[in-house]
Structure formats: C-alpha cells, structure tokens
TORMAR-387417 format. One line per 5 residues: their letters; for each residue x, y, z of C-alpha. Coordinates in pm, whole numbers, plus 50000, padded with zeros to 5 digits. Example, Ala and Ser with C-alpha at 12.3 -4.5 7.8 and 13.67 -1.06 7.14 Angstrom:
! residues 2
AS) 51230/49550/50780; 51367/49894/50714 $
! end
This chain:
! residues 445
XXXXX) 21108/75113/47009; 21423/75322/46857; 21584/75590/47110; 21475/75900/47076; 21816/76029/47046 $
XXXXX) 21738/76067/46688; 21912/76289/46379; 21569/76476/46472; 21653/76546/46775; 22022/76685/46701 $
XXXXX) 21904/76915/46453; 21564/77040/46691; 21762/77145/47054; 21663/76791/47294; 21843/76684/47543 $
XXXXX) 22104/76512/47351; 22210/76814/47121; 22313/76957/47423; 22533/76635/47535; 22685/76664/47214 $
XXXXX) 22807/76983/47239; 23019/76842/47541; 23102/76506/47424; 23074/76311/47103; 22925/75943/47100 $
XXXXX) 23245/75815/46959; 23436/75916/47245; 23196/75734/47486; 23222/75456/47294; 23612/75453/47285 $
XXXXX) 23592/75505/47648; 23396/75227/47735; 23599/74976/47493; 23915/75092/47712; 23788/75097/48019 $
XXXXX) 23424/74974/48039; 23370/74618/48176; 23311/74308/47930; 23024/74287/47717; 22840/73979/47837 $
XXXXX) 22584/74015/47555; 22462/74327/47377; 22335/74585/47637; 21943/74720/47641; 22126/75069/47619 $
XXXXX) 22404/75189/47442; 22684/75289/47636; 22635/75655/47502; 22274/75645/47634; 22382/75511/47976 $
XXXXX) 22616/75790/48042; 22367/76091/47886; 22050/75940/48124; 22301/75933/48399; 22334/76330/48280 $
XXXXX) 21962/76365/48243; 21868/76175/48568; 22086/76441/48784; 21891/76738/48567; 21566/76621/48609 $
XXXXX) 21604/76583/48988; 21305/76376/49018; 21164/76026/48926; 21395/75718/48907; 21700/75625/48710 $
XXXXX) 21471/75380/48513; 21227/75628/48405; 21439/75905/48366; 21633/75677/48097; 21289/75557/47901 $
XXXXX) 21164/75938/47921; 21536/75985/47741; 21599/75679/47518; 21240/75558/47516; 21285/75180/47627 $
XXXXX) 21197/75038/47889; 21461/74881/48166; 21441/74757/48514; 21557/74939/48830; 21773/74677/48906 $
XXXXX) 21910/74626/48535; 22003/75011/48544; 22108/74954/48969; 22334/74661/48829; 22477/74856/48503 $
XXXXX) 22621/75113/48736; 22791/74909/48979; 22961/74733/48692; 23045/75036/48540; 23473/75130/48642 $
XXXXX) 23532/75443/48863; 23778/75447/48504; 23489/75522/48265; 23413/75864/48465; 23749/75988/48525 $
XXXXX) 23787/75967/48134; 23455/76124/48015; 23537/76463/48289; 23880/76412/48141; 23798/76487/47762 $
XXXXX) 23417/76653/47820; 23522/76942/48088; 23748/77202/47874; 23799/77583/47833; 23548/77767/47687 $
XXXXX) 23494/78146/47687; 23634/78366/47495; 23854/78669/47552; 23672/78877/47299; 23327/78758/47396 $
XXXXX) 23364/78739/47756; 23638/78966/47886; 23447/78910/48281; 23639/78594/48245; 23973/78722/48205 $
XXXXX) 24272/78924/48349; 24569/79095/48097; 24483/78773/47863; 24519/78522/48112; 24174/78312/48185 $
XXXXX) 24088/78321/48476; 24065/77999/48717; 23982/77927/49057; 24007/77590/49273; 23829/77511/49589 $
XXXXX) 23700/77180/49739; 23341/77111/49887; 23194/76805/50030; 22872/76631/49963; 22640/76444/50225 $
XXXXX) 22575/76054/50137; 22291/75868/50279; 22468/75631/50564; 22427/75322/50422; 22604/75024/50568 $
XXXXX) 22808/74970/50271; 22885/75337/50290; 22993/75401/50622; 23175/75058/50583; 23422/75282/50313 $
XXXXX) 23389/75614/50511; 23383/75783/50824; 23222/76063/50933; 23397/76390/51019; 23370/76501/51395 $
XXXXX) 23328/76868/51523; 23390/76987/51826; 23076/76852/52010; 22939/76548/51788; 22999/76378/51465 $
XXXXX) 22865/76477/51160; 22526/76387/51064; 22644/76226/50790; 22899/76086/50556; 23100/76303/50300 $
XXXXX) 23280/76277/49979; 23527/76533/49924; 23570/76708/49559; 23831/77007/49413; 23698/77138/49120 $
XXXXX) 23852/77390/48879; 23676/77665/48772; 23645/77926/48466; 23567/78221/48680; 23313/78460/48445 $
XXXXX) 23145/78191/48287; 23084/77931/48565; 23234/77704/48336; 23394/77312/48529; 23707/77268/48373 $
XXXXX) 23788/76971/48584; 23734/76747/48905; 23899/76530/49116; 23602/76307/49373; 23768/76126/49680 $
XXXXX) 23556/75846/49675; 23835/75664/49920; 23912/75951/50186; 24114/76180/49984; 24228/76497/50165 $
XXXXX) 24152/76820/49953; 24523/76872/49919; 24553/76553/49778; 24292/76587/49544; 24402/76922/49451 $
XXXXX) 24709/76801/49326; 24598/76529/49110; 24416/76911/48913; 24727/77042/48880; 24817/76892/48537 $
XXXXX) 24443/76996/48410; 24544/77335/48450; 24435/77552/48086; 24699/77748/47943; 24779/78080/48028 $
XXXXX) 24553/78144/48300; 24560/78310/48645; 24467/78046/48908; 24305/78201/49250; 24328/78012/49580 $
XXXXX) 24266/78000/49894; 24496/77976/50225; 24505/77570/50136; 24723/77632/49890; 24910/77922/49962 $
XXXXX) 25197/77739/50086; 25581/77663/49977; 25468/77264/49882; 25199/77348/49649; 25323/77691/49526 $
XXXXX) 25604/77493/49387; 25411/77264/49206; 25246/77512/48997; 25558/77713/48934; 25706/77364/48766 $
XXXXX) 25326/77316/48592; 25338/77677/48449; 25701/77670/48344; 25544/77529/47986; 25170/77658/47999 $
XXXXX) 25265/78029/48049; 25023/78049/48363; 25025/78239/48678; 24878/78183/49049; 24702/78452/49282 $
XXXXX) 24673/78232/49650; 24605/78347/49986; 24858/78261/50234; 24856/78269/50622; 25014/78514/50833 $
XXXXX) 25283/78230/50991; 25436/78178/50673; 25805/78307/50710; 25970/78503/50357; 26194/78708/50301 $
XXXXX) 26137/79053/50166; 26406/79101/49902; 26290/79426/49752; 25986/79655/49806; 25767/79799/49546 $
XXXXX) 25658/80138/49453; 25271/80000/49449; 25344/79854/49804; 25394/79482/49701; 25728/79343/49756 $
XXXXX) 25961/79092/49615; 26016/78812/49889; 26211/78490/49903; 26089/78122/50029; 26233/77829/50135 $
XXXXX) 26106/77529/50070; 26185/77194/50281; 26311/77061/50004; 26603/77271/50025; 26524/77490/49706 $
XXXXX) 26453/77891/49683; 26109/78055/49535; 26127/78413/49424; 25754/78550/49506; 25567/78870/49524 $
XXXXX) 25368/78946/49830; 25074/79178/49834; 24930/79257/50194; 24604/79410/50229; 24256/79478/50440 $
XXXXX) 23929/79407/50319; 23571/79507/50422; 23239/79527/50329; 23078/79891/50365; 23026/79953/50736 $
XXXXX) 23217/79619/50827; 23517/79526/51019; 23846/79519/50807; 24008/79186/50728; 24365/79170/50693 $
XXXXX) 24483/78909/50364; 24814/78852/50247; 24867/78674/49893; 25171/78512/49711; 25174/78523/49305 $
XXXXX) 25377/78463/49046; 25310/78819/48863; 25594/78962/48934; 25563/79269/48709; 25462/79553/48941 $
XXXXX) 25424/79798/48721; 25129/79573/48476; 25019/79388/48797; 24942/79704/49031; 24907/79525/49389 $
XXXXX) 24566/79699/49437; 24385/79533/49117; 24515/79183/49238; 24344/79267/49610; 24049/79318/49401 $
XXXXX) 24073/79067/49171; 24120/78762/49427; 23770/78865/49538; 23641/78664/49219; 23760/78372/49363 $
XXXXX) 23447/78360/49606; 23244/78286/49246; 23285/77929/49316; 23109/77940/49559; 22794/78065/49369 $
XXXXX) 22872/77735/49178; 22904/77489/49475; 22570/77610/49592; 22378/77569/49223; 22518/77213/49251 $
XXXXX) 22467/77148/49590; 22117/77303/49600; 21965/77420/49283; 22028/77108/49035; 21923/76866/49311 $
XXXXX) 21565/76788/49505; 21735/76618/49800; 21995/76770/50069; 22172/76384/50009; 22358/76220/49739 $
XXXXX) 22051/75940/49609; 22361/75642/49576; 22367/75387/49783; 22728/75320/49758; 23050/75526/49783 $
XXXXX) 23126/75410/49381; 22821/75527/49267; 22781/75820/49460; 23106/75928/49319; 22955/75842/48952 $
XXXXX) 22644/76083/49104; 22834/76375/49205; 23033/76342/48849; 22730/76327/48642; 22606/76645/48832 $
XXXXX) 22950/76802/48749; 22852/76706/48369; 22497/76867/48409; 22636/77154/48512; 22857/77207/48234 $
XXXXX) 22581/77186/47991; 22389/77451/48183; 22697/77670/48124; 22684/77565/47758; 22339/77672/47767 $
XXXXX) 22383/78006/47915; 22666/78113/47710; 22493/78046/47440; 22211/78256/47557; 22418/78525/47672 $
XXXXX) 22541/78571/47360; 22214/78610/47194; 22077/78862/47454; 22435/79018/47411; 22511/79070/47803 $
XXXXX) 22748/78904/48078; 22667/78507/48106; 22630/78555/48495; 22321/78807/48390; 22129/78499/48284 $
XXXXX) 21952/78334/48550; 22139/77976/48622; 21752/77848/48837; 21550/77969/48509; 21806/77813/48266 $
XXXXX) 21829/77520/48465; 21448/77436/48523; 21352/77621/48195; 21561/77346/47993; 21496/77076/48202 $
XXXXX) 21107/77084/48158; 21184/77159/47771; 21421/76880/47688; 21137/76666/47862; 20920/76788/47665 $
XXXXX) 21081/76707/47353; 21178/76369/47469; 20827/76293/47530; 20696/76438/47216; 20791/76201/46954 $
XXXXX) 20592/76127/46694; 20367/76417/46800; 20557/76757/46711; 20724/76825/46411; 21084/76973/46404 $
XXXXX) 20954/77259/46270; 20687/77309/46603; 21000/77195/46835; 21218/77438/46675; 20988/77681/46760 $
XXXXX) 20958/77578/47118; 21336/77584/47167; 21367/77926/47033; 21090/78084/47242; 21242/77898/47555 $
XXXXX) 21562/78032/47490; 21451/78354/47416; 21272/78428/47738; 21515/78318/47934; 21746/78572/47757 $
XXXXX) 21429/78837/47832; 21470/78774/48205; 21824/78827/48242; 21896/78973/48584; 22004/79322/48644 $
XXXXX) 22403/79391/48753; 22455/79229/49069; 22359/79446/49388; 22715/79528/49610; 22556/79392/49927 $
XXXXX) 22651/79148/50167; 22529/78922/50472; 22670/78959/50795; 22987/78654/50852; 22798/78531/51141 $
XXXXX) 22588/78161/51249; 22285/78098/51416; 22433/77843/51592; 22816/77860/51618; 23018/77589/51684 $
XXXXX) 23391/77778/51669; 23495/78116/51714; 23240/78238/51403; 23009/78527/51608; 22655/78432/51696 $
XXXXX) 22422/78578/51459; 22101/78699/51653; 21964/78966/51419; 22005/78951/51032; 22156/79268/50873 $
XXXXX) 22258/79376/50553; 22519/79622/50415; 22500/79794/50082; 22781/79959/49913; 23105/79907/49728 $
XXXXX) 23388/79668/49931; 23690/79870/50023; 24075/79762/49996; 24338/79896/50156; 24714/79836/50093 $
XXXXX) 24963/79749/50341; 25276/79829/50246; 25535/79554/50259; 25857/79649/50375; 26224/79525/50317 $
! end
C-alpha cells in the first residue's frame, strides 16, 4: 500500500501539511543520514514517516504507536518493529529536529500581544513530567523526596522557551540523565531569538546567569526582565524619577554588572500584597517606565497555561507511556512538536477570524484537528480533495466561530488542599474578580 502522505494530502489540509509547515522531509532525511543509526536494510517506514507518527501518536492520545502509524502512513508494522525503531533511534536525531523545527513565528504587525517596544517577547521556565517506574527507569533516575515521602514517581526535567502571545515553543532542553533546571536552562541560552525581552523567574535572577545573557545579547540586541530574591546584595548607584534605580553587582568572578532594579507589590483584587523585585537590562527609564515592566512580567505566568495544555490537554494519561528514560525523552519531545503545530494551527485561524491567537480555544483546536486529520488519513480513496477541502475549511471555520471571549481578570486563591510546606491550607474555594494592582516601591540610593 503507498503512504498516505500523498501530494493529495499536502494540497487538502491532513496531518502531514501541517508537519510540513514545521519541518521539511529533506531535513529529516539529512538528519537521520548525520545522526540516525545504520541502515541495516531499507526500513518499512521512511524516516520522515517515523518522526511525523511519533508527532501524530502524541496528538491522537489514544491507540498504539503501531496503529497510530498505519492510520498515518497506511502500512502495517509490528509493535515491537516500531518498540525496536525507537530504541535505535539517537537521543541526536531529536535534539536536531527541535533544533531546526521550533523557530520564531508571530509577527509584530499581526500580533502585537506578543511583543514589547519591538522586542518579542520570551519566557523560560522548567516543568517536570511523571514516568511510569519501570525497572530500567528507576535504574537511570531517582525519585525526588518531599518533606514526608518520596515522590510517587519518577521525573524528567525540561526548560522550554516560550513566544509569550502566541504560545509558540521556540526551544527545549529534556534532562533525560538528571539535569538540574539551571543546567538545562543554560544549554537555551544560545537559542535565544533576536531582539526579544526574556522573562524569568527567581531561578534565574541571579549574578551567574544574568551574566550569561548579557554576553548572549551583546550580538542579538535582546533584553532580560527576571525576578530576583530579596538576599541578593547591589548596589544602588543612582535612583530614578519612575522609582527604579540604577544598581551595581558583583559577580564571583570578580567582574561588575550595571543593572536596573524595579521593586514592587502585587495583588489580586481583595488579596494580600506580594512584594517582587526584578533585575533587567532596560536601562532606559524614561521608554521602560518601571510600572509597565511590573505589569509586563505578569505575562510570564503564560507558560504556565502552556505546561498545563501539554501536561494535561494533549495527553489521555497523567504518565509519560515510555518505558525507558531514552524514549520517554523522545515522548515528551514529540509532544513539544505537537504542540507547535497546534500553535501553527491557531495562528492561522486567528488570523482568519481576525482576533488575538489566545481567543481561539487551544482544547477545540486540539481535538477539532485531531479527529479531522484522522479523518482524512482514513479516507483515502473515498473523498475527493475537493469534499476534504471542504471539510478542512468548515473545521477551521468553526473553530474560528467559537473563539472565546477576552479573558475574565479573576483568580484562585494561592492555597492547597493538602499542604506539604508553608503554602496555606485551602478549606473553602473562593474567587476574586477584578483588575490586579501594582504598586511601586521606590528604590533608593
């Protein structure tokens, strides 16, 4: 049988006229010639096809590898042909595809949410995701320990960056030996777009790290907006009209960092205030008013939104499926992939309902596709590309139709059920409605 990844298909919306809006065949195949292991005789699959079911597989959520791929490619393989293929496959391969498949894409004039005085707009955080404790697993890994038992399960750890506006992966670094976030986040630093404004939190708001993106921005024109902690020594060199303040840092390595500081509180309406202090590079009071960036750093918290439609949304199961630590790392990256088709997807839609790309729904684009490019896959021979063009265009237009309404200004109490550190018990759910209030604190010399 021939793969249904057909010239049909590219010109009717499938599945993989969405893959090739992220990464050209070519590429995989260069990939796989540089890094891929030795052909032992000519694969059931092409190496294109095994990395786009891998895609497909974490999309579809359900059903095996094996049938996810014939639903795809329409031939048939083993479980253990597939189970084999991907424990042959080099951690290389995947660093390489995220490498040249996860770039910048809005678009100053078409989405000014994800921007700031021209510079994009980036965030980095880390996350870890549960793995099923497998011998071979926990053999590689050990689980992390709170303050009265051990963790359930397993993690890996991942930093991903982030174009903030347009939930958009830009890149992602997976500890599949141990990696501390720090250590991870470093090895983003050189993936860093040009001229953008990266947000952070308290992890990297200190002298170490700080320097390394002042050396990284020196060429790319970039800036960096991170939360720091209130230990931190600097000193205040000058104070600003807007109630930032120039301030001084030593680093260990004996070196000086000229700074701005911008000290705040933050609450939500009717809440307690939070005091946050930040370190950045824009050193222009006068264009960088020290209120907008206490606003602005607020956007950071968008990744989380994203963490959680990975985490939760894309997937059926609370646990990474692999078996291994290598291919639950080649898992997590594949979901990474999905999900920057799904932002393809909504930009795309966005721009025909002519509104913000958060507006559209990331659950109804996400399930909404994913039954349609099944669909498709399973219809040849059946529909024409004329009846599957008009399929794809109803789809997308719907999901355009129910684009959600501006985001409510409401927030959940910072509270557990069941605390296990100084976080408040939460006994009674409440709710507070109403815009979130900044106040300066003046930083004096």
């Amino acid at each position: 049988m021939q793969s249904k990844t057909s010239s049909a298909d590219e010109e009717c919306g499938g599945f993989s006229t969405a893959c090739l809006q992220l990464f050209r065949c070519g590429s995989i195949l260069r990939v796989f010639r540089e890094h891929g292991p030795a052909k032992r005789r000519p694969p059931k699959i092409k190496s294109w096809e095994f990395i786009m079911a891998l895609v497909f597989h974490s999309l579809r959520g359900s059903g095996t590898l094996a049938e996810n791929t014939r639903i795809l490619t329409g031939k048939r393989i083993a479980e253990s042909s597939m189970s084999e293929r991907r424990q042959r496959t080099p951690w290389s391969v995947f660093t390489a595809i995220m490498e040249f498949a996860l770039r910048p894409k809005a678009q100053e004039k078409k989405h000014p949410e994800a921007f700031y005085c021209g510079l994009r707009l980036v965030s980095m955080d880390g996350t870890e995701f549960s793995v099923t404790n497998t011998p071979q697993i926990l053999g590689s890994l050990t689980k992390a320990a709170s303050r009265r038992f051990k963790a359930a399960f397993a993690k890996v750890r991942m930093v991903m960056l982030v174009e903030l506006g347009v939930h958009n992966p830009l890149a992602a670094a997976i500890g599949k030996d141990g990696e501390s976030e720090m250590a991870l986040a470093k090895t983003l630093i050189g993936s860093l777009p040009e001229r953008c404004l990266l947000l952070g939190d308290r992890l990297y708001g200190v002298g170490a790290f700080v320097t390394l993106l002042a050396q990284e921005f020196k060429n790319k024109g970039g800036h960096y907006l991170v939360r720091v902690k209130k230990n931190l020594k600097a000193k205040v060199l000058e104070a600003h009209a807007d109630g930032s303040a120039s301030v001084e840092v030593k680093l260990s390595s004996g070196g000086r960092l000229m700074l701005r500081e911008v000290r705040g509180k933050v609450r939500r309406a009717g809440g307690q205030w939070v005091e946050v202090r930040f370190w950045t590079s824009l050193l222009e009071a006068a264009k960088h008013p020290a209120k907008d960036l206490l606003e602005l750093y607020a956007r950071r918290w968008e990744q989380e939104m994203i963490y959680k439609e990975m985490k939760i949304d894309m997937r059926q199961s609370e646990l990474v499926r692999s078996h291994t630590v290598e291919t639950a790392a080649q898992e997590i990256a594949t979901l990474v992939l999905a999900h920057a088709i799904l932002a393809e997807q909504r930009m795309n839609i966005a721009a025909k309902r002519g509104c913000e790309v958060l507006r559209i729904s990331f659950q109804k684009t996400h399930d909404w596709l994913r039954s349609m490019w099944t669909v498709i896959a399973l219809s040849e021979g059946v529909l024409s590309d004329p009846q599957i063009n008009a399929i794809v265009r109803q789809v997308l237009d719907s999901i355009a139709q129910f684009a959600l309404p501006k985001r409510r200004k409401r927030s959940c109490p910072r509270a557990v059920r069941q605390p296990v550190s100084s976080w408040p018990r939460l006994t009674k759910n409440s709710y507070s409605n109403g815009d979130t209030e900044y106040q300066l604190s003046p930083v004096s010399a």
